[in-house]
N, C-alpha and C positions, 0 to 999 in steps of 0.2 A: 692786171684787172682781176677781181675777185669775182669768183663764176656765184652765182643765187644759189642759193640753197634749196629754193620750191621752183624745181625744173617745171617743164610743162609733165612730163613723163610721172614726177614724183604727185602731180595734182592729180594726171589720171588716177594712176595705182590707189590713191586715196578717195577719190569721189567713189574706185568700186569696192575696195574696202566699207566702205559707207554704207554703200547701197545694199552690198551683200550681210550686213547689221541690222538694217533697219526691215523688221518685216515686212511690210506692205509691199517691199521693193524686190526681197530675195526670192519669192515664188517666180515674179516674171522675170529675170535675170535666170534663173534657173531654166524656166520654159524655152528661153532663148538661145541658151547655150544648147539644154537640148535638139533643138530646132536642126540645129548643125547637124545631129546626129542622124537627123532623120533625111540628110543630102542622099543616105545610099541606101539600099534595099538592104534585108537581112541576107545572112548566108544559107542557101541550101543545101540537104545533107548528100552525101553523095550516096548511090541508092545501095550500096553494101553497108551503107551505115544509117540507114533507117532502123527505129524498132517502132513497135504494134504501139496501140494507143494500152492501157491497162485493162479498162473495163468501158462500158458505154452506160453503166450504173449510177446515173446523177440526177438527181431532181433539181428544178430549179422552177423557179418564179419571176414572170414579166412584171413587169413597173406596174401593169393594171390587174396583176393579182393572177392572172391566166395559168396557169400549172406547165410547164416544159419538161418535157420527159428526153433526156438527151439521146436515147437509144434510137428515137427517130431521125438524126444524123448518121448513123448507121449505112454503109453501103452510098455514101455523098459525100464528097468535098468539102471540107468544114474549116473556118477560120474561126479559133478561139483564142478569144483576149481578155486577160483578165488585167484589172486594171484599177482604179481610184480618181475620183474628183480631185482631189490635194495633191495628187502624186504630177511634179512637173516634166519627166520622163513620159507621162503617160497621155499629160493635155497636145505634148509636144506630136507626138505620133496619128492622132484623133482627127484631124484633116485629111491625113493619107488613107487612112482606114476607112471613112465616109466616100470621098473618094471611090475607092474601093467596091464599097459597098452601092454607090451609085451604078456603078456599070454589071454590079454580077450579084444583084441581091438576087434577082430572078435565077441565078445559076449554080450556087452555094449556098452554105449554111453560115450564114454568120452569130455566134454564140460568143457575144462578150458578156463578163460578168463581174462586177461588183457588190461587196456587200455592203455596202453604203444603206443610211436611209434613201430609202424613193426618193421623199421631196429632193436630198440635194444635190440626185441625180437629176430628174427631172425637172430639177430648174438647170441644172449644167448645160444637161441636153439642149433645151428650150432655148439659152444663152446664146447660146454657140450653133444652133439649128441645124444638130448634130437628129439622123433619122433612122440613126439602125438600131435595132434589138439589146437590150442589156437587160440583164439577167442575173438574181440573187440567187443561191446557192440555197435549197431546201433540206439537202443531205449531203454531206460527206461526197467533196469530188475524187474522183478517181486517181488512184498514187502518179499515175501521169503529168495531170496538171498540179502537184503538191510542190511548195516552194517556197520563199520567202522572197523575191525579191517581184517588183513588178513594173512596168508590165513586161506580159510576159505572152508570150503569142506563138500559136501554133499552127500550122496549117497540115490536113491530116486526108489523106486522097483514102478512097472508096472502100479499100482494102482495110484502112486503120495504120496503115502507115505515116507514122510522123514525118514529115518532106522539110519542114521548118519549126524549131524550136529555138526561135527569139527571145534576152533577156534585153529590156534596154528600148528604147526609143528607136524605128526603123522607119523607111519611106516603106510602105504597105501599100502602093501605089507604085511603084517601080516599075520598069518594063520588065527585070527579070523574075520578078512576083508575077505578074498577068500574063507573063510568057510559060511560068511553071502551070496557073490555074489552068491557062487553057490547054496544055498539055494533058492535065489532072482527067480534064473533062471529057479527053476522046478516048481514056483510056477502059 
């Protein structure tokens, strides 16, 4: 007997060949895969391998034009994420981080930022009924957060020490994320 030549296995391989072609299709494919990634928390540094943030010298601007002076994070707990509307590492991660932000807005600083236009942030946001802070870059950020790759996310205790420097899609919503913040917080 002569075995088929369009296995079932060779039809999948092909419909994701496809899908991963066709653009409409490869962003959410993308978001999903990422998804996976965002199963496990990021890594913490271990605290001999902390370094200082660079400077706390950054201007920025809220979606409604507000001015942010980031030195007022200074001496607080601060989650920073820098991130993109298109970037699907970045939409993948955005649940946990709301999340996030749902339990400890009142407790932290949370300073995500984007230089996207407004509008197609805040239609993103609006979409996705996404409620926390983001923020355009007015001047030149600090050699700290400088990079190419995104997102990319920091969490930096009282002192200015970096505790996590995330590239990549993460659960920000982890128990040993909320277990490091609330540690951050007695200290």
């Amino acid at each position: 007997m002569k075995k088929s030549t369009f296995s079932i296995k060779n039809i999948i391989y092909l419909v994701i060949i496809v899908a991963l072609i066709v653009p409409q299709s490869r962003k959410q494919i993308q978001i999903v895969l990422n998804k996976g990634k965002t199963l496990f928390g990021p890594s913490i540094m271990a605290t001999e391998d902390t370094e200082q943030i660079s400077s706390y010298n950054w201007d920025l601007q809220r979606l409604d034009g507000e001015t942010f002076d980031f030195k007022t994070t200074k001496n607080k707990v601060v989650l920073v994420n820098l991130w993109a509307t298109w970037c699907p590492p970045c939409i993948a991660e955005m649940p946990s981080i709301q999340e996030l932000h749902d339990d400890y807005r009142d407790k932290i600083d949370f300073v995500l930022v984007s230089n996207e236009n407004k509008d197609i942030i805040s239609k993103f946001l609006n979409n996705n009924a996404f409620t926390f802070p983001v923020y355009s870059a007015i001047s030149k950020s600090p050699e700290t957060f400088s990079g190419r790759s995104i997102p990319r996310t920091f969490l930096i205790d009282r002192q200015g020490n970096i505790i996590i420097d995330e590239t990549g899609a993460a659960n920000w919503n982890s128990d040993k994320v909320r277990a490091k913040i609330d540690e951050l917080l007695v200290l």
